[in-house]
C-alpha positions in Angstrom: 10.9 -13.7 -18.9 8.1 -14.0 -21.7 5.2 -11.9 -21.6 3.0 -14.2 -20.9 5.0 -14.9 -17.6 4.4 -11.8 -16.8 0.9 -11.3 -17.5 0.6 -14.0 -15.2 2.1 -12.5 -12.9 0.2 -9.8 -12.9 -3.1 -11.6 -12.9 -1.7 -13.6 -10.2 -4.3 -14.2 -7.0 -3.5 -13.1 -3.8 -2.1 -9.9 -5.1 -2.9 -6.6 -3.3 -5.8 -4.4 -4.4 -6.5 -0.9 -4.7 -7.9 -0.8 -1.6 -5.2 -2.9 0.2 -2.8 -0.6 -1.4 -5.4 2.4 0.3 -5.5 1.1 3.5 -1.7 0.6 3.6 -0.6 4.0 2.5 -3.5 6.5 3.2 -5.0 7.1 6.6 -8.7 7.8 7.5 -9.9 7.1 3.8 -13.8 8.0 3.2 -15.3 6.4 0.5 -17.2 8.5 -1.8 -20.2 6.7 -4.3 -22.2 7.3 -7.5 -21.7 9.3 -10.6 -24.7 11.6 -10.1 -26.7 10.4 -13.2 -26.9 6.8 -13.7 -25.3 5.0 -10.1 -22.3 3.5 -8.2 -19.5 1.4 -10.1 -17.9 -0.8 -7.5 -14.7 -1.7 -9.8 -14.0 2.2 -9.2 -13.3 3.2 -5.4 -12.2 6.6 -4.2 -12.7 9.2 -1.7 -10.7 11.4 0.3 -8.1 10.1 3.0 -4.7 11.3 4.4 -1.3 11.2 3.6 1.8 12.4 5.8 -1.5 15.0 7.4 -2.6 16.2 4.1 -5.8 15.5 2.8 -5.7 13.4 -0.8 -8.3 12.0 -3.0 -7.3 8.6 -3.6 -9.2 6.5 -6.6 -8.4 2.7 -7.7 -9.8 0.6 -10.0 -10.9 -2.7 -7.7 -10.8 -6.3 -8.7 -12.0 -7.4 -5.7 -10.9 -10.1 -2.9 -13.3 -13.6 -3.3 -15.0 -14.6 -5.9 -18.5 -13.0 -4.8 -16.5 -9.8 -4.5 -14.8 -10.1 -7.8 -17.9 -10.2 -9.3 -19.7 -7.6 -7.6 -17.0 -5.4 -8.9 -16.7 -6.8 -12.1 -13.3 -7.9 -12.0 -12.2 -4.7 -12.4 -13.4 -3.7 -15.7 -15.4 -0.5 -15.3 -18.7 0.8 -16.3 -19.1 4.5 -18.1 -20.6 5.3 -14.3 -17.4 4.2 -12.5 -14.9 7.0 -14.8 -17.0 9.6 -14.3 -17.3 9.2 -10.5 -13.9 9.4 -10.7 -13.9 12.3 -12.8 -16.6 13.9 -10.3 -14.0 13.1 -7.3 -11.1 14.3 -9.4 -12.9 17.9 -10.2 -13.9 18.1 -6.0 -9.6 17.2 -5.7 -9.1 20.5 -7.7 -11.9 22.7 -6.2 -10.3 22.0 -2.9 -6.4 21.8 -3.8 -5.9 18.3 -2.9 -3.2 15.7 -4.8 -4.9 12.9 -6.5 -3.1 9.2 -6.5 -5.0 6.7 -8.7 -4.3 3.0 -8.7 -4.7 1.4 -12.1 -5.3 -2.5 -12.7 -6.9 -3.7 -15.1 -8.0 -5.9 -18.2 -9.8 -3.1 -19.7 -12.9 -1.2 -19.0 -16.2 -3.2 -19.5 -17.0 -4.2 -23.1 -20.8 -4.7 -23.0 -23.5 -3.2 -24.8 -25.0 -1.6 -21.7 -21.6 0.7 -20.8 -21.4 1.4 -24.6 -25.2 2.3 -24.6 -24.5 4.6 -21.1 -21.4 6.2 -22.8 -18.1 4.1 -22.3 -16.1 5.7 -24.9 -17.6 9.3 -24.1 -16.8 8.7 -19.9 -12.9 7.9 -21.2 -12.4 10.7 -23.3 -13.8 12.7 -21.3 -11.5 11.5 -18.4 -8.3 11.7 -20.6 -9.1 14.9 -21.7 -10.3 16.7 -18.1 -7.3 15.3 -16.1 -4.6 17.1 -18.9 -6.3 20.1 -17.8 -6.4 19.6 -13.9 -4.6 21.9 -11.7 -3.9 19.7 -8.9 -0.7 17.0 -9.3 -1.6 13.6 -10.3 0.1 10.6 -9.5 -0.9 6.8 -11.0 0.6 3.7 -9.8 -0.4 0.7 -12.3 0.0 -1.6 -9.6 -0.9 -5.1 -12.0 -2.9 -4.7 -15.6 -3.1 -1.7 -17.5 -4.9 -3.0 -20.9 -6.9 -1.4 -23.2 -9.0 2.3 -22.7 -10.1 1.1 -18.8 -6.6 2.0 -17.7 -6.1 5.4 -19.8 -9.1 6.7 -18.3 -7.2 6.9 -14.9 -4.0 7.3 -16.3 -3.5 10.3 -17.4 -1.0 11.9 -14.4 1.7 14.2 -14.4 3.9 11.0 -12.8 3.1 7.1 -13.6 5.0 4.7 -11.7 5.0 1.2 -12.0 5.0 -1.8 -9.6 
């Protein structure tokens, strides 16, 4: 298979999202918003849910379902705002003892002057650099794309699997 089969593959439509892959696995998953300084990144979800009656914070990167939903979460490709309300989930995961399971896919975070003006590069390294250090296992399934810096910053993980 060439790899541009298998890009294709992965870009394929109809392929489950992070939150189809959520609402398979988890139970009672409460979505959490916002990055407390600039505001909400739809290509990021997360939020606590259960797994097996143990609490977990679960966070995906989104592509969305239809086209109006692919682009109100911007195909994926994530704002500064969306990595660090994942970060922000991933320190409450820690404070509280709970696993964290991310779901990665991805073309890459968002490359426009606006993310790099509101700190793209800064919210990844950060992200890379805070979940070395986190207490509490991590677990990342890339579950289609995992290009560029947008995957990295919720790829870090003491396990990554691969679908």
């Amino acid at each position: 298979m060439q790899a541009y089969d298998r890009v294709s593959i992965a870009r394929a439509k109809g392929r489950p999202t992070a939150l189809k892959f959520i609402g398979a696995i988890f139970e009672d998953f409460f979505e959490l918003h916002g990055d407390r300084l600039f505001g909400d990144d739809g290509a990021i979800v997360g939020g606590v849910a259960m797994l097996g009656g143990k609490p977990v914070t679960v966070i995906g990167i989104e592509k969305g379902d239809d086209t109006l939903d692919k682009v109100a979460r911007n195909f994926g490709c994530a704002h500064p705002e969306g990595y660090r309300k994942a970060l922000r989930q991933m320190k409450l995961a820690e404070k509280f003892g709970r696993p964290i399971v991310c779901f990665v896919d991805t073309a890459g975070a968002y490359c426009g002057i606006g993310a790099e003006e509101r700190g793209q590069a800064q919210a990844i390294a950060e992200n890379l650099m805070e979940m070395m250090a986190l207490k509490v296992p991590v677990n990342t399934i890339l579950t289609g794309e995992g290009g560029s810096g947008g995957a990295l910053g919720l790829a870090v993980a003491d396990e990554v699997w691969m679908l």
